[in-house]
C-alpha positions in Angstrom: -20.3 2.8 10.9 -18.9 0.4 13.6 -15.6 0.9 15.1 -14.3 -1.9 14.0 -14.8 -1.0 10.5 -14.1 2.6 10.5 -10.8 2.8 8.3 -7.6 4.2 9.9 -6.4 7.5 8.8 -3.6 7.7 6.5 -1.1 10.1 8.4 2.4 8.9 7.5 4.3 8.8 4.5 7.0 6.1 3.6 9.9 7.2 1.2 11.6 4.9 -1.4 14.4 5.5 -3.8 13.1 3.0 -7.4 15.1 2.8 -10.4 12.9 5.3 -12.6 12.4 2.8 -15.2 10.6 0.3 -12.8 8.9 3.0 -11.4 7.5 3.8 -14.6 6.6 0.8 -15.7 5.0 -0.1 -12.3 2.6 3.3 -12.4 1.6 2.7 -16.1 0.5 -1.5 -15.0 -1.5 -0.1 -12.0 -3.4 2.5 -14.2 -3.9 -0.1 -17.3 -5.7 -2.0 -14.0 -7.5 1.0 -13.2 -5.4 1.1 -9.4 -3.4 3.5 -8.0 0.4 2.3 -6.7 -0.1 4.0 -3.5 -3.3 1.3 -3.2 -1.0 -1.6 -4.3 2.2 -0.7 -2.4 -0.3 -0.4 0.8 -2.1 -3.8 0.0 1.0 -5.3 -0.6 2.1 -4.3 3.1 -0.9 -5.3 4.7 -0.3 -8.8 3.0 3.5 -8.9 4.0 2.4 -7.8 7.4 -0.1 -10.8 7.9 1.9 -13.4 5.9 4.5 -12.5 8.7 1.7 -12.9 11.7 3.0 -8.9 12.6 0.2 -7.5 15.0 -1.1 -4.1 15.2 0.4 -1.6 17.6 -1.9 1.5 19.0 
Protein backbone atom coordinates (compact mmCIF):
# COMPACT_ATOMS: atom_id res chain seq x y z
CA UNK A 1 0.00 0.00 0.00
CA UNK A 2 1.13 3.59 -0.87
CA UNK A 3 1.60 6.14 1.67
CA UNK A 4 -0.71 8.22 0.48
CA UNK A 5 -3.37 5.74 0.87
CA UNK A 6 -2.41 4.00 4.05
CA UNK A 7 -5.43 5.12 6.46
CA UNK A 8 -4.57 7.15 9.55
CA UNK A 9 -4.90 5.48 12.86
CA UNK A 10 -7.79 6.25 14.94
CA UNK A 11 -6.12 7.34 18.36
CA UNK A 12 -8.51 9.97 19.76
CA UNK A 13 -11.79 9.96 21.13
CA UNK A 14 -14.33 12.95 20.82
CA UNK A 15 -17.07 13.15 23.69
CA UNK A 16 -20.66 14.44 23.22
CA UNK A 17 -23.52 14.88 25.51
CA UNK A 18 -27.10 13.84 22.94
CA UNK A 19 -30.46 13.89 24.14
CA UNK A 20 -30.94 9.95 24.53
CA UNK A 21 -33.84 9.90 22.40
CA UNK A 22 -31.97 11.30 19.27
CA UNK A 23 -29.24 9.19 20.19
CA UNK A 24 -31.39 6.33 19.87
CA UNK A 25 -33.06 6.97 17.09
CA UNK A 26 -29.86 8.01 15.25
CA UNK A 27 -28.06 4.34 16.15
CA UNK A 28 -31.20 2.39 15.15
CA UNK A 29 -31.20 4.61 11.23
CA UNK A 30 -27.43 3.83 10.93
CA UNK A 31 -27.89 0.02 11.56
CA UNK A 32 -31.40 -0.22 9.42
CA UNK A 33 -28.47 1.21 6.69
CA UNK A 34 -26.16 -1.38 7.72
CA UNK A 35 -23.45 1.67 9.12
CA UNK A 36 -22.14 2.22 12.18
CA UNK A 37 -22.54 6.07 13.86
CA UNK A 38 -19.00 6.16 14.75
CA UNK A 39 -18.58 5.79 10.58
CA UNK A 40 -21.18 8.53 10.01
CA UNK A 41 -20.28 11.02 12.79
CA UNK A 42 -16.50 10.67 11.21
CA UNK A 43 -17.75 11.07 7.53
CA UNK A 44 -19.74 13.71 8.46
CA UNK A 45 -16.55 15.55 9.94
CA UNK A 46 -14.42 14.86 7.09
CA UNK A 47 -17.22 16.58 4.91
CA UNK A 48 -17.58 19.63 7.39
CA UNK A 49 -13.93 19.76 7.42
CA UNK A 50 -13.57 20.05 3.50
CA UNK A 51 -16.82 22.05 2.89
CA UNK A 52 -14.89 24.48 5.28
CA UNK A 53 -11.42 24.31 3.07
CA UNK A 54 -9.83 23.18 6.86
CA UNK A 55 -6.27 21.58 5.99
CA UNK A 56 -4.66 18.82 7.67
CA UNK A 57 -2.18 19.43 10.49
CA UNK A 58 0.81 16.70 11.17
Amino acid sequence: MSDKKKKKKKDSQLLIRINSEERDRFVALCDELDTSAAREIRKFIKTFLHEHDVTETE
